[in-house]
C-alpha positions, -999 to +999 in steps of 0.1 A: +042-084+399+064-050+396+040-025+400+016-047+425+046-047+449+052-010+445+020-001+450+027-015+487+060+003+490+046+039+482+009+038+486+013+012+515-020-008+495-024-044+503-034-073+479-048-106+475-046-130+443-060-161+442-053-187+416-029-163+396-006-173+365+029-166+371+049-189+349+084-198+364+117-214+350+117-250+370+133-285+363+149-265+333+121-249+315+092-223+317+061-242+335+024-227+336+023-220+375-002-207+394-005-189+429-021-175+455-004-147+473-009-115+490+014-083+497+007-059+524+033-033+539+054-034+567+059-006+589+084+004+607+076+023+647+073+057+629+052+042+602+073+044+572+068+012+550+104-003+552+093-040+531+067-061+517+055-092+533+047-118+510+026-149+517+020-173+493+011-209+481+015-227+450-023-239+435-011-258+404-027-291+413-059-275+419-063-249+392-051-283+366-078-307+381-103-278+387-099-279+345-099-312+336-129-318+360-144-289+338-139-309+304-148-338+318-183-320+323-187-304+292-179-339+277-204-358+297-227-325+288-223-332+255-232-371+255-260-360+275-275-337+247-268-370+220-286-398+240-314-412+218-333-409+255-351-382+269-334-374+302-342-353+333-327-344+366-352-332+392-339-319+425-353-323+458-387-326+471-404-302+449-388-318+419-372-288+401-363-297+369-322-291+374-308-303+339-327-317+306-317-327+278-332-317+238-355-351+235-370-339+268-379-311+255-391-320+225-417-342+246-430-314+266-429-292+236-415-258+237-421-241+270-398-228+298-391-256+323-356-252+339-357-238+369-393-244+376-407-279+398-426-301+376-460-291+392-455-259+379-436-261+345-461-294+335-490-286+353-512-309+335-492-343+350-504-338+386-540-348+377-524-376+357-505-391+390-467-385+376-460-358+411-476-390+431-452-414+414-422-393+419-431-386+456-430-426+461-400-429+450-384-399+466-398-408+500-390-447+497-362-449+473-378-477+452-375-467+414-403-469+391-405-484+360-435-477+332-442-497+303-463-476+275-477-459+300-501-426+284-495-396+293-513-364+277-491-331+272-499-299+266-465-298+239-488-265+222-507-236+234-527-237+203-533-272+212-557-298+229-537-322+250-517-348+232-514-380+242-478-399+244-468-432+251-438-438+272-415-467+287-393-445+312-378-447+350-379-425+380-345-434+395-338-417+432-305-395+430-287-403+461-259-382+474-224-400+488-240-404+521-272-423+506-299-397+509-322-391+483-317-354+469-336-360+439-356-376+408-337-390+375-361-397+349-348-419+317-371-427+288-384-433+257-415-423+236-425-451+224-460-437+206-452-444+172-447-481+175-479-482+204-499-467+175-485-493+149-494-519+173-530-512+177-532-505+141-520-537+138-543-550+158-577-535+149-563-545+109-565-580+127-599-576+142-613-563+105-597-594+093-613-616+117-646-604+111-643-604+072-633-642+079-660-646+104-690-629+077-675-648+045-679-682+067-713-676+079-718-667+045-707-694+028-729-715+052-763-696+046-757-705+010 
């Protein structure tokens, strides 16, 4: 802080620094302390600089938690990226898609969506009533559950539309004071097992019939 303070005394030039590291010797050893302070001259009648004045409070507390609250994000960032859900945070009434996470994007396929409200970074769900269902439950606050519900996705240029099969929830995102600033959206694709299922169930159908001809069958002769 030397040549900050004599910068004052001969060039008479103030400063401001905010959240600055001086370490200190305190309760018998050196402890990481931070400050915010200023220096600006002061002047005698004639105008010669004849001190500094030096204002300052201690920001320790704040610069600490201002860290650990940063950890704390990047930790419940990182969770975020590993849940075996796709995830999505929309925000406000045009739904701009504010955070996702990788199995989100793997569902939409690789295109540019951050940034961008859904009408415009998924065009092809308006038609498909997804903008309706999230403007229900932004204006009401009623979530929305769907149970294999289809939904086609353009996840390649090269592409037709691809059809998905997904149990999610549109969950409103409320603020401390209880209004709705947004859309969560939680799910899973679920279009492996709906395929097995019908699989399943026109091998079922085939087996029905093969009962059905063998018995008639069986009767004509």
């Amino acid at each position: 802080i030397g040549p900050q303070i004599e910068s004052v005394m001969t060039r008479g030039e103030a400063s401001w620094h905010e959240n600055h590291l001086l370490p200190i010797l305190r309760n018998g050893r050196l402890e990481e302390v931070y400050w915010t302070y200023s220096y600006s001259p002061v002047r005698e009648l004639a105008g010669r600089i004849s001190g500094t004045l030096v204002v300052c409070s201690e920001t320790t507390a704040s610069v600490l938690a201002k860290r650990q609250l940063e950890k704390e994000r990047e930790r419940l960032a990182a969770l975020f990226q590993q849940a075996p859900a796709f995830f999505a945070v929309l925000a406000g009434p045009e739904f701009v898609f504010e955070m996702i996470n990788q199995r989100y994007q793997e569902l939409v396929g690789p295109r540019t969506i951050l940034g961008k409200p859904v009408r415009e970074a998924i065009p092809e769900t308006e038609a498909q009533g997804f903008i309706a269902l999230l403007d229900h439950v932004y204006q009401t606050g009623e979530e929305f559950i769907g149970r294999s519900t289809p939904i086609q996705l353009a996840r390649s240029a090269s592409r037709p539309l691809e059809t998905r099969y997904l149990d999610f929830v549109y969950q409103p995102r409320r603020e401390p004071d209880g209004t709705i600033s947004g859309i969560i959206a939680l799910g899973v694709d679920v279009t492996e097992n709906k395929l097995a299922e019908k699989a399943l169930l026109q091998s079922e159908k085939l087996n029905a019939v093969g009962r059905l001809a063998s018995s008639i069958a069986h009767e004509i002769n």
